[in-house]
GUDREN-307010 format. One line per field, with one value per atom (N, C-alpha, C): x, y, z; residue number from 1. Coordinates in steps of 0.2 Angstrom, whole numbers, m for minus. Layout:
<sites>
east: (X,...)
north: (Y,...)
up: (Z,...)
num: (NUM,...)
</sites>
This chain:
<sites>
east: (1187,1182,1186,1186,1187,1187,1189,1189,1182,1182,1178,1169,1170,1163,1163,1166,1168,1163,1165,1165,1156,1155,1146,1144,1147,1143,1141,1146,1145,1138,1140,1139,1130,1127,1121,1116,1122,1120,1121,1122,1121,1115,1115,1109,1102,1099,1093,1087,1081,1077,1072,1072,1067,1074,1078,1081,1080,1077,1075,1066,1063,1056,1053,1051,1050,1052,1054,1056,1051,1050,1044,1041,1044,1045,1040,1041,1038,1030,1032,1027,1019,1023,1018,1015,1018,1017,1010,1012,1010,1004,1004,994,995,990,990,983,981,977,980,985,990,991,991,991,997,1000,1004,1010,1015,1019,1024,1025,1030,1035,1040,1049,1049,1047,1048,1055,1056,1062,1059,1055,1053,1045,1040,1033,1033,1031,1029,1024,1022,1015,1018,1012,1012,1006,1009,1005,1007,1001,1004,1007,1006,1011,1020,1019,1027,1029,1032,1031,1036,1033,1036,1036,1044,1045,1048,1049,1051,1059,1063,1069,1068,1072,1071,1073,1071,1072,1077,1083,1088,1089,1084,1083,1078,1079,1074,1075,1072,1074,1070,1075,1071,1069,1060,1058,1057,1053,1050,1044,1044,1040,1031,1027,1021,1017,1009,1005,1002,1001,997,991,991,986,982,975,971,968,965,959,955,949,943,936,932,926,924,918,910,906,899,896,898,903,905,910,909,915,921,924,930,930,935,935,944,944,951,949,953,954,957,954,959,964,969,976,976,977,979,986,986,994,992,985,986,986,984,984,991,997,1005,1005,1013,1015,1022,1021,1026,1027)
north: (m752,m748,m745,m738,m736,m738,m736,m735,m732,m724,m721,m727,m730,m734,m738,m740,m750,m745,m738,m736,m734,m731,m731,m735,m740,m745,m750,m751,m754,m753,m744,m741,m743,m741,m744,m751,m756,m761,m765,m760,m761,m755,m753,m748,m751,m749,m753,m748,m755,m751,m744,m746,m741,m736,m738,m728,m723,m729,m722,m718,m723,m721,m718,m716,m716,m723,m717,m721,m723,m730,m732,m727,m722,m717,m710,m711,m706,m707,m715,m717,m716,m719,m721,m714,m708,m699,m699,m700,m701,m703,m710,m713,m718,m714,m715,m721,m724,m731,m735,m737,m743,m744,m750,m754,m760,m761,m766,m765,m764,m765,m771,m770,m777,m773,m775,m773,m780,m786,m792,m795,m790,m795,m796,m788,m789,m785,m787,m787,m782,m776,m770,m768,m770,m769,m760,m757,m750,m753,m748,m746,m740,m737,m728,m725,m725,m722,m725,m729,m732,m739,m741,m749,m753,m758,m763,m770,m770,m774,m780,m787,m793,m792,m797,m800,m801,m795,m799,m808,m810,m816,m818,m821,m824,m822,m827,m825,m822,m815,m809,m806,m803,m799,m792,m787,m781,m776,m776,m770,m762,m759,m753,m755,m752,m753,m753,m756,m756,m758,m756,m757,m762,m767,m773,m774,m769,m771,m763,m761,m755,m755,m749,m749,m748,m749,m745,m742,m738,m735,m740,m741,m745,m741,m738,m734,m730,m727,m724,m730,m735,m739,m740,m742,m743,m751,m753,m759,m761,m767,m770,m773,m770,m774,m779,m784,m789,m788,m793,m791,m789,m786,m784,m781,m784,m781,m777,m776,m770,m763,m763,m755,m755,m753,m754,m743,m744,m736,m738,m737,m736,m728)
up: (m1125,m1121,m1116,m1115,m1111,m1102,m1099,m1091,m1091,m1090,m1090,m1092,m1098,m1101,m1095,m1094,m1090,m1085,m1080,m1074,m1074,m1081,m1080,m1083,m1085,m1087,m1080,m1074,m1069,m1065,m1064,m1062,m1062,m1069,m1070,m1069,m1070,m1068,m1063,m1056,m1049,m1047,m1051,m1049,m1046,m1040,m1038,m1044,m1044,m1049,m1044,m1038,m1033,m1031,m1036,m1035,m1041,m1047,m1050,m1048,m1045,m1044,m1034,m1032,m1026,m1022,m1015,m1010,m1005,m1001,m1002,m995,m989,m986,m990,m996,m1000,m1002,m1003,m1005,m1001,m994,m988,m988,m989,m988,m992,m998,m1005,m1003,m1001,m1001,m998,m991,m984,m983,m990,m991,m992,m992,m995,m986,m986,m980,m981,m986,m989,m996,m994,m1001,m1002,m1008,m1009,m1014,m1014,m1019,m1022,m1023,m1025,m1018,m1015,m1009,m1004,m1002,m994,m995,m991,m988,m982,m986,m979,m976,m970,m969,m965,m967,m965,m959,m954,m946,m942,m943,m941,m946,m951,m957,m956,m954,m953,m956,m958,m964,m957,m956,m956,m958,m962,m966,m964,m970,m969,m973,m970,m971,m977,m983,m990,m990,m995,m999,m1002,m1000,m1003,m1012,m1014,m1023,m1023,m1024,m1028,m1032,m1035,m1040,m1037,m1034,m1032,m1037,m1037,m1043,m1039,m1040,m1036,m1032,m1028,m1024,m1025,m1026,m1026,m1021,m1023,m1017,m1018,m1013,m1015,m1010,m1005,m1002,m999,m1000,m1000,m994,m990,m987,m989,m989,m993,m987,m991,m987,m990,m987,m990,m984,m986,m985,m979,m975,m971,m967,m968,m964,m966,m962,m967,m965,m971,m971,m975,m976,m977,m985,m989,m997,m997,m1003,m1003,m1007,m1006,m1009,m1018,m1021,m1025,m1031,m1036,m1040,m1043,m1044,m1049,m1046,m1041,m1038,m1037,m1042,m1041,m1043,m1040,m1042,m1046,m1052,m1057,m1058)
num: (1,1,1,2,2,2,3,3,3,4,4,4,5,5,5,6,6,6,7,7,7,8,8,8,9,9,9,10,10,10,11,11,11,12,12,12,13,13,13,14,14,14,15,15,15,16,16,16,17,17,17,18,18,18,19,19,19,20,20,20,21,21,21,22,22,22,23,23,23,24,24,24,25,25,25,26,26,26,27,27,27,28,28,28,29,29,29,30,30,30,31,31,31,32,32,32,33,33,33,34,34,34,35,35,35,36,36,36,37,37,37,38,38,38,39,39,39,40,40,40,41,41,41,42,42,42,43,43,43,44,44,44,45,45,45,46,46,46,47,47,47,48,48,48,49,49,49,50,50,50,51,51,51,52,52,52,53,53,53,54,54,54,55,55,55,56,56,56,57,57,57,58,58,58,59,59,59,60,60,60,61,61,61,62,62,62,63,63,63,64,64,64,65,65,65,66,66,66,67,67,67,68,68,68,69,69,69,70,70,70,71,71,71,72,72,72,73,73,73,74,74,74,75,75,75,76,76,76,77,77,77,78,78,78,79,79,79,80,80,80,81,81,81,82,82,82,83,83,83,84,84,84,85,85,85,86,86,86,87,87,87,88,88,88,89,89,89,90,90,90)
</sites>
């Protein structure tokens, strides 16, 4: 094998997976109901459109970012969803 192979091949498998999809910055832009993301390392609560996040987790395995927690309307109020993994952004 080549150098060059060895050099992309590294290369890919240090790759973060949330650098091939949106950045979670992008994300918050994107949809301004998401109150909560998770990467599988760290737990972001958005406030003011701004995430504050936790100390990744020693063992994780970092995936991209999704939404795990919503606001919702109910008949003009707004209100708080409960946590959720399907509302994710792949």
């Amino acid at each position: 094998m080549s150098n060059r192979k060895i050099i992309i091949l590294a290369g890919l498998l240090t790759a973060s997976p949330a650098s091939a999809g949106q950045s979670l910055a992008e994300l918050i832009q994107d949809d301004s109901t998401c109150q909560q993301y998770n990467d599988g390392c760290s737990i972001c609560l958005v406030e003011s459109g701004r995430p504050q996040c936790s100390t990744p987790s020693i063992a994780c395995v970092k995936t991209r970012w999704f939404c795990v927690q919503h606001v919702t309307k109910v008949d003009g109020a707004i209100g708080q969803s409960t946590l959720n993994s399907k509302c994710s952004h792949f």
